[in-house]
C-alpha angles and dihedrals in degrees: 000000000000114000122211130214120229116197110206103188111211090252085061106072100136104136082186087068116125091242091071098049089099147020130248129179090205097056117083114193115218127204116166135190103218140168088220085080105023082058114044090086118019091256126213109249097245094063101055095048089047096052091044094051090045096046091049090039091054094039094058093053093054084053096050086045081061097258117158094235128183109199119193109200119207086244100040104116089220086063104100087184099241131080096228096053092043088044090052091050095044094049098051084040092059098024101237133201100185136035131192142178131181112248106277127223103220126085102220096048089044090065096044096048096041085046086045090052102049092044092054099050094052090052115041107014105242123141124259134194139153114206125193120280085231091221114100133080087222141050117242083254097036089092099049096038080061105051092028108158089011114127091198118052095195107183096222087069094051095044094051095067089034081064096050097039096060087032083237111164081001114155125171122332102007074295114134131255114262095010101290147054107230133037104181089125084072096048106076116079129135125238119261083191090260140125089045131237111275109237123278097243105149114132115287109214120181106226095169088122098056088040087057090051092048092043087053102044081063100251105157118213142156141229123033126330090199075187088166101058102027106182114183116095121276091209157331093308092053079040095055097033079060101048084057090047095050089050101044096047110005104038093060094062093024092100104052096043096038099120106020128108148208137158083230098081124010099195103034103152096338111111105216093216093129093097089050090049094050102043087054093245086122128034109222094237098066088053092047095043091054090047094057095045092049085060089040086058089047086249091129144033114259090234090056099049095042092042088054098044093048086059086050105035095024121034094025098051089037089049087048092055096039096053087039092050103046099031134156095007089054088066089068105055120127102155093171090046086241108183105159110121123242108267120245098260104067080079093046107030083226109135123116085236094099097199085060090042087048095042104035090037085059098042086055084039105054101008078243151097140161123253093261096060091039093060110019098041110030105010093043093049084045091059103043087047091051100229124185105275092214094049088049093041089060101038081059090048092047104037093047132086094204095046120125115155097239079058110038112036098064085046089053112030090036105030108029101023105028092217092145087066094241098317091124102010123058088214150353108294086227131145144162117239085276098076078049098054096048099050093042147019088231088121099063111108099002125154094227121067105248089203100039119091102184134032137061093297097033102135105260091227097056097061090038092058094053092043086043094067096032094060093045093043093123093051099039115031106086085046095118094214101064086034090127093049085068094050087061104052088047084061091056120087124238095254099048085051094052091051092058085050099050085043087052095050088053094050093053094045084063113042101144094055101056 
């Protein structure tokens, strides 16, 4: 009998997959712990325990299903720490005569695997296929087909059919539900500090003992292990148990708080299901389904729903299509030629600007933070300050939980950093301390002036901006939608303009003691 070898990657934990309908005693399923993938990007702890747990939770319930399963631990001496080279041993140990793997998502593992495969079947004569990961709304192509000879991929574009395809927020006649498609104007309130923010109650799991075996298998990470009270869900039953949580008790204010932000409560109305979707625990249709019934029971505002979906069936399919159409020459943007390295304390949190502390702490903290901190706080600093975008892009791949590349570098080369040059973004996600302010109370005992532009305790954020736009005139002026910006900077005089500048340049020169 010929045995075939199944690869299951750590960002495909889905236990609903075709491949598990049925058992077969000819079929082995691989899932390996290798530094190949703990050590691409420098990781945050979090993630690689998350991904391992999860990895060793979902392989013994194939086993107890009756699935044939070969685990590679980080420590087993057989474990030679790369898929090729592991592939290459398990096949000749099983002898295998086929070997298959689920389409990754990420590009560079796309390509080995692809080149591995091929390899494999010209040599020595065993059979290869990759087969879809039966998780997406979209194909790879299905993005670019549809914005194919546009110089602009707007997502909106993209989200209105996506609506109408899978009939989601549909009412009457492919018209939408509530009289328009998108209610993001109705999505960005501060928080009063009520209602107030539901319990924590996910699942707590102690994974010290795996933390000591990947310590000691020499896996370097940063941020904080919390390995006691490990709080991100195991598998599809946490995950679920999550989601039901998130639309009973998160769903209802999420549209109002969305993007607002406090260092009182790092979750308040956000799900935290991202990990779980990317990792495959959860298909996006199920979240998106029970979002939409929960409007449809009057259990949650329209603007919430709506607001929720559009992060699921809009910006994650359109980010997908966008990093699958432009790699790997997208990886490489740096439209503004930023070169400044990223300061120390985006390892450590410690900086006097309390938004960053708060932002870049609890990103260290949970290996997580919302959109809104993501882009406004960090992304938008990283921006203004002109750091480096591949530094930043793989500081955001390494520091987050839910970061996958297919996921996160459009969202940080094109949204937050506007590397692209506008291909995904309409404009630069750039603000002064004022934006802050509004959305936060960040500002509230900071060491830095929120108002002041100039002087020793000016607010860093408030001289970049300007400088910002001063410096990139020629490539964003006649950009319509920071038209007023420009207006703005006419009405200054030369000399109020250079001292922005000067102040910039200062600021720059200093990074590390902000």
């Amino acid at each position: 009998m010929s045995t075939t070898l199944r690869l299951i990657l750590g960002d495909q934990l889905n236990p609903l997959h075709p491949w598990f309908s049925a058992q077969d005693n000819n079929v082995v399923y691989v899932l390996m712990e290798v530094r190949q993938e703990t050590d691409y990007v420098l990781h945050h702890a979090q993630k690689i325990l998350a991904i391992f747990a999860a990895m060793r939770d979902l392989a013994t319930r194939l086993q107890a299903a009756g699935h044939r399963v070969h685990y590679l631990a980080i420590d087993d001496p057989a474990n030679q720490q790369s898929l090729p080279a592991n592939l290459d041993a398990l096949i000749t140990t099983y002898r295998a005569s086929a070997f298959e793997y689920q389409a990754p998502d990420e590009w560079r593992l796309d390509v080995q695997l692809a080149e591995y495969a091929q390899l494999r079947a010209q040599n020595q004569s065993i059979s290869c296929r990759m087969v879809d990961s039966a998780h997406f709304y979209t194909a790879r192509d299905e993005v670019a087909k549809l914005f194919a000879g546009r110089k602009q991929w707007r997502m909106e574009n993209f989200y209105r059919p996506m609506r109408v395809k899978h009939q989601v927020l549909i009412n009457g006649i492919d018209q939408p539900a509530g009289g328009q498609w998108n209610f993001d104007q109705e999505n960005r309130k501060s928080w009063p500090g009520t209602p107030r923010e539901p319990a924590d109650n996910r699942p707590r799991h102690d994974h010290s003992a795996l933390w000591q075996t990947i310590t000691a298998a020499g896996v370097r990470s940063f941020g904080e292990p919390n390995a006691a009270q490990f709080a991100w869900p195991l598998n599809r039953n946490e995950a679920l148990q999550q989601l039901d949580t998130f639309i009973a008790e998160g769903l209802p204010h999420f549209g109002d708080f969305q993007d607002a932000m406090t260092p009182h409560a790092w979750r308040l109305f956000h799900s935290l299901l991202s990990f779980a979707l990317n990792t495959k625990m959860l298909n996006p249709r199920e979240v998106v389904d029970k979002t939409e019934a929960a409007w449809r029971s009057g259990h949650a505002p329209l603007a919430a729903a709506e607001g929720f979906i559009r992060q699921i069936l809009g910006w994650r399919e359109y980010v997908r299509g966008v990093y699958w159409a432009h790699m790997p020459d997208y990886a490489a943007h740096n439209v503004f030629a930023h070169e400044q390295a990223l300061p120390d304390w985006f390892w450590t949190g410690q900086t006097k600007m309390r938004c960053l502390a708060h932002a870049i702490g609890q990103s260290l903290e949970h290996a997580y933070a919302h959109h809104i901190q993501r882009l406004m706080i960090i992304g938008n600093f990283a921006l203004l300050a002109g750091l480096n975008p591949a530094e930043v892009h793989r500081w955001y791949l390494g520091v987050y939980i839910d970061a996958f590349e297919w996921v996160e570098l459009p969202n940080t080369l094109g949204m937050s950093q506007f590397a692209d040059g506008g291909l995904l973004a309409s404009k630069p996600y750039v603000s002064s301390a004022a934006y802050i302010d509004r959305m936060s109370d960040y500002c509230k005992g900071c060491h830095y002036d929120k108002k002041a532009r100039l002087g020793e305790r000016a607010c860093p954020y408030n001289a970049l901006y300007w400088d910002f736009f001063a410096r990139n005139a020629g490539r964003l002026s006649n950009n319509p939608r920071i038209g007023m910006v420009y207006r703005q900077l006419a009405k200054m005089d030369e000399g109020a303009v250079n001292a922005f500048q000067t102040k910039a340049s200062e600021l720059r020169s200093r990074l590390n003691t902000l």
